[in-house]
C-alpha positions in Angstrom: 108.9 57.0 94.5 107.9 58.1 97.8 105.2 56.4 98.1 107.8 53.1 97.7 110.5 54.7 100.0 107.4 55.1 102.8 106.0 51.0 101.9 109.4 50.3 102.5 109.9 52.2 105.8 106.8 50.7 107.2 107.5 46.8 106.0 111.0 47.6 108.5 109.0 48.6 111.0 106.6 45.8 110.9 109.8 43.6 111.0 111.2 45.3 114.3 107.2 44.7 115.8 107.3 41.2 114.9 111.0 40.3 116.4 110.5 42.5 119.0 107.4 40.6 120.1 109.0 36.8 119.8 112.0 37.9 121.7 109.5 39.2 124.7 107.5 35.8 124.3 107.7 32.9 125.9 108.7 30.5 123.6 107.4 27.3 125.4 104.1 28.9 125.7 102.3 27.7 122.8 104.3 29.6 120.0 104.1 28.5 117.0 107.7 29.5 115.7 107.3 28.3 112.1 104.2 30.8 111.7 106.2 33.5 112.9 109.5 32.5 111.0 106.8 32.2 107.5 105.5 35.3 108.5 109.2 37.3 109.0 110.5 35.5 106.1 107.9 36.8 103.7 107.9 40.1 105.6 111.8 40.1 104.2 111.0 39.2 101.0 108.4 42.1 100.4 111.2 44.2 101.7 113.8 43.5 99.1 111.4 43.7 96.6 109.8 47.1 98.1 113.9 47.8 98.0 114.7 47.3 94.5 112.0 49.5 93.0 113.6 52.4 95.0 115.4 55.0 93.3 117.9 55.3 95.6 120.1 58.2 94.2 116.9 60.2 94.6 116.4 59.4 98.3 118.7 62.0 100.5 121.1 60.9 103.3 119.0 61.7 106.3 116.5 59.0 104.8 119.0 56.1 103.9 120.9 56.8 107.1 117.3 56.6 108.8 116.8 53.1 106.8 120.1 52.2 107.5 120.2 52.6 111.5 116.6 50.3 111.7 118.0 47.5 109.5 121.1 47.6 111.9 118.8 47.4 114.7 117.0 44.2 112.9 120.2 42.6 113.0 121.2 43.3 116.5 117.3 42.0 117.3 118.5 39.2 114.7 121.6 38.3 117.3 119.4 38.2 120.3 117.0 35.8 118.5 119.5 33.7 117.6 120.9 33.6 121.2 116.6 32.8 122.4 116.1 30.1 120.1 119.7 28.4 120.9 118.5 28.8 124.6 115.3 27.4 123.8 116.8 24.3 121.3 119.2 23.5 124.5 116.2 23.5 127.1 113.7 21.7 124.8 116.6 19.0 124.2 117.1 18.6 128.0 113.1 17.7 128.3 112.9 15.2 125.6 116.1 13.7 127.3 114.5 13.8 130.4 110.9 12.3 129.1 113.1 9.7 127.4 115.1 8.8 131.1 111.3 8.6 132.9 109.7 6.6 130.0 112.9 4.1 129.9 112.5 3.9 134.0 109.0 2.8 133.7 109.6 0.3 131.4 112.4 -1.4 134.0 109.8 -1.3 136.6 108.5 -4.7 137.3 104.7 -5.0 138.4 104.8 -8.7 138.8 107.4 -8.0 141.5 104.4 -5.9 143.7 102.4 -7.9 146.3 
């Protein structure tokens, strides 16, 4: 069982890692975000199945509390991400508007007009 509570421990930790390092990225610089939502995703799913083959009456206090206080942390990481990828969505929307504006203008430009 300990073995388990420690898989599960380090699976957490490897979730922080991974959130921690998208939120300090850049995300217009070549980040492939469906990689690193695949890769948290299955990360989360090893975790609740790490979870339910705990014995959890047999795991003292300090150990849960320990557990609980990082998977609070993943969702306060969880909050920031959120607000990063709105940010992101709101910039990457005002380029393609903007591409959209300069491709439309070129199309009004008349060449046969040019001496």
């Amino acid at each position: 069982m300990n073995k388990m509570l420690e898989l599960l421990d380090e699976f957490v930790l490897k979730a922080i890692i991974v959130t921690e390092e998208i939120l300090k990225s850049d995300l217009f610089e070549n980040i492939n975000l469906e990689d690193f939502t695949e890769n948290r995703d299955r990360l989360f799913l090893i975790i609740d199945q790490i979870s339910k083959s705990v014995s959890w009456d047999e795991v003292d206090e300090e150990k849960k509390s320990d557990l609980n206080k990082k998977i609070e942390y993943i969702k306060k990481l969880d909050d920031k991400l959120i607000l990063k990828l709105q940010e992101y969505q709101t910039k990457l929307k005002q380029e393609i508007e903007q591409t959209v504006r300069q491709k439309d203008n070129i199309k009004v430009y008349n060449l046969n007009d040019v001496k």
